[in-house]
C-alpha positions as CSV (number, residue, x, y, z in Angstrom):
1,X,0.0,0.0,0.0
2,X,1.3,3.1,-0.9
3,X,-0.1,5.9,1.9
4,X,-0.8,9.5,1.4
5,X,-0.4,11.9,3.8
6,X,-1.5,15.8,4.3
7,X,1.6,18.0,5.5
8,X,0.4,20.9,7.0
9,X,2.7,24.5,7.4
10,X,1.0,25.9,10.3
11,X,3.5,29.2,9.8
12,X,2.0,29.5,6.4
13,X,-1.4,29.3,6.8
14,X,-3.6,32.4,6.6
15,X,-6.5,31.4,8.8
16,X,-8.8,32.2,5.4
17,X,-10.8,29.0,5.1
18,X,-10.6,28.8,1.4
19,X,-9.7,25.5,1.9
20,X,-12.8,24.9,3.2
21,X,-15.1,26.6,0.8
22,X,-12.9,24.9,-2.0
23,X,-13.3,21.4,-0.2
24,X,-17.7,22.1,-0.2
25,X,-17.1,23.5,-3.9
26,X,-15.8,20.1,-5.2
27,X,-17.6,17.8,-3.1
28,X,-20.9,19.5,-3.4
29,X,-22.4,16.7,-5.2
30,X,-21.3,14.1,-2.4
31,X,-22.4,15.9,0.8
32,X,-25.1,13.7,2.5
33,X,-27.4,16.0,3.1
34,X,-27.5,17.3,-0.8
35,X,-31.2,16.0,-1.4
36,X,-32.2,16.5,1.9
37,X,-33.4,19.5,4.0
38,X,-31.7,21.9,1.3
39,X,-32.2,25.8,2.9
40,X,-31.6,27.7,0.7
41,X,-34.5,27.7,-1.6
42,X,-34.9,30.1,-4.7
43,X,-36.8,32.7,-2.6
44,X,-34.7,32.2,0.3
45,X,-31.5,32.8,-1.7
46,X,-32.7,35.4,-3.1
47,X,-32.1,37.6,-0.4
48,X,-28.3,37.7,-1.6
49,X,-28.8,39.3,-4.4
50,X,-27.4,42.7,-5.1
51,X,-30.1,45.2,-4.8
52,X,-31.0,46.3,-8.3
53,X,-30.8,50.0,-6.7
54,X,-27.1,49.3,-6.6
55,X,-26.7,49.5,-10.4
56,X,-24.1,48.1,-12.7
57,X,-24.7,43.7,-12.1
58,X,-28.0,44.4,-9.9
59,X,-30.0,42.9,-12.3
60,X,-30.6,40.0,-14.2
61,X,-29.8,40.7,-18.1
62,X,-31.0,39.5,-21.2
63,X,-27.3,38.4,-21.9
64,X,-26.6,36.7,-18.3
65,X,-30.5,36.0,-17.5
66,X,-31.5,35.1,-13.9
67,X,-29.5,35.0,-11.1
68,X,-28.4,31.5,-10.6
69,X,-28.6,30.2,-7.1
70,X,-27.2,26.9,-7.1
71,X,-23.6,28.5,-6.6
72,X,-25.1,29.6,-3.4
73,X,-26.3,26.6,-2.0
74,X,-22.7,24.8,-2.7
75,X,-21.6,26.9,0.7
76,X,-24.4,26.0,2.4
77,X,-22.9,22.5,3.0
78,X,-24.2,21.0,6.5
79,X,-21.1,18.6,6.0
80,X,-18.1,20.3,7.0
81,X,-15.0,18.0,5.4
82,X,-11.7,20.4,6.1
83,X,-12.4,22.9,9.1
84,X,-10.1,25.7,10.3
85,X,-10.2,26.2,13.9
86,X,-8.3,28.5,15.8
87,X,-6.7,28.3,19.7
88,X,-5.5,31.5,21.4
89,X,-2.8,31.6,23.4
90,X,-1.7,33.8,26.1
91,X,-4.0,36.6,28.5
92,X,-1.6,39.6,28.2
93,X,-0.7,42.1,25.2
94,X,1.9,41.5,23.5
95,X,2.0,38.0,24.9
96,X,-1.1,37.4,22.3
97,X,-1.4,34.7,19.8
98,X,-4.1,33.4,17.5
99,X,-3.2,30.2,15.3
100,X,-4.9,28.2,12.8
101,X,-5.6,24.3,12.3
102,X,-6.3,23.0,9.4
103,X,-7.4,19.3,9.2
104,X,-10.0,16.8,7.3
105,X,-10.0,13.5,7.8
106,X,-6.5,12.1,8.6
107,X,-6.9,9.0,6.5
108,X,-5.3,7.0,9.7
109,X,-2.8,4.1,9.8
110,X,-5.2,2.8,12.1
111,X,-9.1,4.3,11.6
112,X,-10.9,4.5,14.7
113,X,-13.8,4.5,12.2
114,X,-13.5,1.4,10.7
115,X,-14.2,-1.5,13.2
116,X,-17.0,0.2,14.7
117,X,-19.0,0.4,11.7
118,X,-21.6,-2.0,12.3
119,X,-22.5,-2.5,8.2
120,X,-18.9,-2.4,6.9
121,X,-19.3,0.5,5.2
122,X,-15.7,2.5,5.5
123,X,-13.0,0.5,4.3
124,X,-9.4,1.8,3.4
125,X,-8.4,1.4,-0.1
126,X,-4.8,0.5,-1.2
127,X,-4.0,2.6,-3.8
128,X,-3.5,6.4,-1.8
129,X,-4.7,4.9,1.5
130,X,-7.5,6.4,1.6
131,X,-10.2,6.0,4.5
132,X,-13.6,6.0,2.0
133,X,-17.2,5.5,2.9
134,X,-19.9,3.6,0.9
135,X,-22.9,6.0,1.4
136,X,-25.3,3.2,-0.1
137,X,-24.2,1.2,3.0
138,X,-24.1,3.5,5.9
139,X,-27.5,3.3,8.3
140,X,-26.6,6.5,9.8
141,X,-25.8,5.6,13.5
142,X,-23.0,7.2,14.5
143,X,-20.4,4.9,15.5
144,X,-18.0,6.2,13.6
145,X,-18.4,9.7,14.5
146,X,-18.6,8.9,18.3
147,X,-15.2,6.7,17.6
148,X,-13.1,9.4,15.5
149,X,-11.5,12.0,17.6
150,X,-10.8,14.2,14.7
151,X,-14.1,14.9,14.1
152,X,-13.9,13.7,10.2
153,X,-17.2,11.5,9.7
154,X,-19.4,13.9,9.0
155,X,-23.7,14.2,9.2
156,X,-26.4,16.9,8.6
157,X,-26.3,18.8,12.2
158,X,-30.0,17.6,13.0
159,X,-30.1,13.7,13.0
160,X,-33.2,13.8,15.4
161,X,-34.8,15.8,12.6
162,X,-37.9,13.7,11.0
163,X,-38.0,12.2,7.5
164,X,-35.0,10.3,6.5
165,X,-31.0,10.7,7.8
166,X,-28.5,11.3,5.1
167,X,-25.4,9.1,5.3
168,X,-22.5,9.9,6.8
169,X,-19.8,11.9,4.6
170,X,-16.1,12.6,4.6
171,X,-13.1,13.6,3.0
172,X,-11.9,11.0,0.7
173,X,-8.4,12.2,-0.2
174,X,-10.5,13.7,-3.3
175,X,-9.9,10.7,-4.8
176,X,-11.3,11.7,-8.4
177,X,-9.2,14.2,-8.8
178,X,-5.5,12.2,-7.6
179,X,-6.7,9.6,-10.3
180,X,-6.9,12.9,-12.9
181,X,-3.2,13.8,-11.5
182,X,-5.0,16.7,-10.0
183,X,-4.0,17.5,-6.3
184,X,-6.8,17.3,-3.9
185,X,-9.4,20.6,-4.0
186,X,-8.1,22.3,-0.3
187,X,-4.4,22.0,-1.1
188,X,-4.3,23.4,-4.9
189,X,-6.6,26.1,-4.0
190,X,-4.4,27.5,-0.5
191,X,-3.4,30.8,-1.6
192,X,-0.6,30.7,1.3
193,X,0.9,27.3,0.1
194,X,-0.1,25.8,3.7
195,X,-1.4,22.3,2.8
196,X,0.2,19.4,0.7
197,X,-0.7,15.9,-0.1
198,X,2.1,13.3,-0.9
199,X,2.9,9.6,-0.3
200,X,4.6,9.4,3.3
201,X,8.2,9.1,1.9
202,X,8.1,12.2,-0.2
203,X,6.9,14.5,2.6
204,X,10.0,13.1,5.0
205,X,12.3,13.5,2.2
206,X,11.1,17.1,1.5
207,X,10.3,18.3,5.2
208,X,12.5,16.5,7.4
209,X,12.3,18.2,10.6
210,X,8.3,17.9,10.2
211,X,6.3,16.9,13.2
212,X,3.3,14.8,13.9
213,X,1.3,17.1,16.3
214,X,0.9,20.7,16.0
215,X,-0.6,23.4,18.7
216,X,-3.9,22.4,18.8
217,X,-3.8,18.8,17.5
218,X,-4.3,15.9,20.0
219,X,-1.4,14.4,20.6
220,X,-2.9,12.0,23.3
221,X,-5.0,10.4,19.8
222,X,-1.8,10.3,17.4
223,X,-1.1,6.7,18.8
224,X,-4.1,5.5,18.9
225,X,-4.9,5.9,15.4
226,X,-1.5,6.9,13.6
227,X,-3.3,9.8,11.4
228,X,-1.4,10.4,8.3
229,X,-1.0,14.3,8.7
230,X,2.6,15.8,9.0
231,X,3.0,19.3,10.8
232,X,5.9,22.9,10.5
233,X,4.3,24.2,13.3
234,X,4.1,27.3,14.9
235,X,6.2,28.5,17.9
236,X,5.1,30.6,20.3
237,X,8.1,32.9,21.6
238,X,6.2,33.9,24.8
């Protein structure tokens, strides 16, 4: 098996999130929730339009023709694949510091999510070693979220909600696009250069002082599940 693996420059990264609005671009199609519960509505949407007092673009045009609202309801997502969060660090001026965290699923060594799945319905293909879901399989109970402590199965926010419960979702290496020669969504659309994917041995031959925990990441879970994510972090001089 050759394995992949996410290398992450926490130095570089901007704290933008257009990782994460790339990631819900691509994947729209793929998001559980997709046919389900979908809020934004043509009327509801069209709140964002520009108002046609504003002039120049205000309007829909016999040459552009109605607003289109499907590009609005791509980033309204429920499934969150890659999330930025942020931890702040210190209590005193100019002892301050704010840093980012960039992660999706880790595609682990040893999934958490995997042997808890109750239907067999995540396995980890050989090819990139990726950790992929079958959607037709998944009953939606949880297992895998309640076993994954980097949050990476993902659901529609309500599952109490009536009517049917999408399956679960996840990152999946954006596996389409590796088999295109295409790098995964988040990392070719990074406009600080933060985020890479290459097989295991590439990233130690290229960044050989990098880490496997970063401020932020659980350390006490690398172990237990050997996530295939490589760190620069960031220091703190204070």
């Amino acid at each position: 098996m050759t394995q992949y693996a996410f290398f992450f420059n926490q130095k570089r990264c901007l704290g933008c999130k257009t990782c994460v609005i790339a990631c819900k671009e691509w994947n729209e199609s793929k998001r559980g929730d997709a046919n389900l519960n979908r809020a934004l509505t043509e009327a509801t949407a069209g709140t964002f339009d520009t108002p046609a007092s504003w002039g120049a673009g205000a309007r829909a045009d016999t040459l552009n023709g109605a607003h289109s609202k499907d590009i609005l309801r791509r980033f309204d997502a429920k499934e969150n694949w890659r999330r930025v969060t942020f931890f702040e660090f210190g209590t005193k001026a100019p002892n301050i510091a704010i840093v980012p965290l960039s992660i999706g699923c880790n595609h682990c060594s040893e999934p958490a999510c995997i042997p808890v799945c109750p239907v067999k319905a995540i396995s980890k293909e050989a090819k990139y070693g990726a950790v992929r879901v079958d959607s037709s399989k998944c009953i939606s109970c949880g297992a895998c979220r309640a076993a994954c402590p980097w949050d990476a199965p993902q659901y529609y926010k309500d599952l109490q909600a009536e009517g049917p419960r999408p399956p679960m979702t996840k990152c999946d290496l954006c596996y389409d696009r590796l088999e295109k020669g295409l790098k995964p969504a988040c990392v070719a659309s990074c406009p600080g250069r933060a985020l890479e994917l290459l097989p295991v041995e590439e990233i130690l031959k290229l960044h050989p002082n990098a880490t496997r925990t970063a401020l932020g990441f659980k350390q006490e879970d690398v172990n237990r599940t050997k996530p295939n994510i490589y760190f620069e972090s960031r220091e703190l001089f204070f």
